[in-house]
Legacy VTK file of the C-alpha trace (Angstrom):
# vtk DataFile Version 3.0
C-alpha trace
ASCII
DATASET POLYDATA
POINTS 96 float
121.554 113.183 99.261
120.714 115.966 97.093
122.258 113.858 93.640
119.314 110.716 95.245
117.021 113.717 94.850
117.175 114.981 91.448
117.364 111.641 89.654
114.083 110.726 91.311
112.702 113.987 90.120
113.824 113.319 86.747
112.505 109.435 86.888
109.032 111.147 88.347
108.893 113.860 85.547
109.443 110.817 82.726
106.664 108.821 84.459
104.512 111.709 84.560
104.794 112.341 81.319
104.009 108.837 79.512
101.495 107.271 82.508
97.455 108.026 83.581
97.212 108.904 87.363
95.100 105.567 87.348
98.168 103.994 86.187
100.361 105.033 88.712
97.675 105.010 91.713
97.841 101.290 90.158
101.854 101.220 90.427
101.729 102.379 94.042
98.621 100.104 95.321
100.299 96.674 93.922
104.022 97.064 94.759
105.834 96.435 98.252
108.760 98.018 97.462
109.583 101.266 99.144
111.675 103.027 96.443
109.079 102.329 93.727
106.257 103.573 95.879
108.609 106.283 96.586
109.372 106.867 92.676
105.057 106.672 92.701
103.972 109.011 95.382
106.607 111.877 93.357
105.116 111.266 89.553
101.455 111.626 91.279
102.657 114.719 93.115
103.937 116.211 90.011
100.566 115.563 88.023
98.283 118.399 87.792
95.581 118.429 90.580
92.938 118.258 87.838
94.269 114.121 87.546
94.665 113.851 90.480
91.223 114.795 91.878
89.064 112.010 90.135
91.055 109.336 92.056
89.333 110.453 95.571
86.434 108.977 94.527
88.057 105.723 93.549
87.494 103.376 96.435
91.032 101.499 95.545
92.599 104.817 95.240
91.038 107.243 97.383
93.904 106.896 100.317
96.615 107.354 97.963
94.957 110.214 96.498
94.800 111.898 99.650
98.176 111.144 100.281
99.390 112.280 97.100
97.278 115.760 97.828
99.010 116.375 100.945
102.428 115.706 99.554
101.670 118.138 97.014
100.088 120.366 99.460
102.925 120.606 101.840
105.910 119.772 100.177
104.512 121.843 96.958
102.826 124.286 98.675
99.854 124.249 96.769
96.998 125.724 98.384
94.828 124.115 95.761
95.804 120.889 96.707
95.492 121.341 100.926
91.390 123.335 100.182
90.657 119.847 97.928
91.998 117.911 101.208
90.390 119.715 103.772
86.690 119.378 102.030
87.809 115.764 101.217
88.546 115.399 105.131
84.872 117.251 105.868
83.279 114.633 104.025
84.326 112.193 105.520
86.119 110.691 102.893
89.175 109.238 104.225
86.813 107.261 106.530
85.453 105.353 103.863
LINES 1 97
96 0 1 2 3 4 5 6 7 8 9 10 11 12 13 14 15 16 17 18 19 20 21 22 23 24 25 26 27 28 29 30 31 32 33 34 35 36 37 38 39 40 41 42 43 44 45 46 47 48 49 50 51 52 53 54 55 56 57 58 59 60 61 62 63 64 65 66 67 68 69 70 71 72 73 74 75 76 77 78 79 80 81 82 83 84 85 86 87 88 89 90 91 92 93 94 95
């Protein structure tokens, strides 16, 4: 519940803090578990878009960059975030 919720926000605000988005992209492309890709997905949805961005045109990293954008984008409501997406989309990008 709602206790689950804060002390991941509080985990993903440390992370965010001491780790690269690289780093965490990293985290999230290499483990299988589902709370640590959880844990992941939030400290690369709390990053500023500006480190988020670069990842797109990371071939390892591009699809969790997207999916990072759209968290941010709908669960953040950041506009920001959902214009980035939709020109990523127009390119093409998600297609490879």
């Amino acid at each position: 519940g709602r206790q689950t919720t804060v002390a991941l926000n509080n985990i993903a605000d440390r992370l965010a803090e001491r780790y690269a988005s690289t780093e965490i992209a990293e985290i999230i492309r290499q483990t299988e578990l589902p709370q640590i890709r959880a844990i992941a997905y939030e400290t690369l949805a709390m990053m500023p878009i500006q480190n988020i961005v670069p990842l797109l045109d990371d071939p390892l990293y591009s699809g969790i960059a997207a999916a990072s954008l759209e968290q941010k984008a709908y669960e953040f409501e950041s506009d920001e975030a959902r214009d980035i997406l939709e020109q990523f989309d127009s390119e093409g990008g998600l297609n490879g």
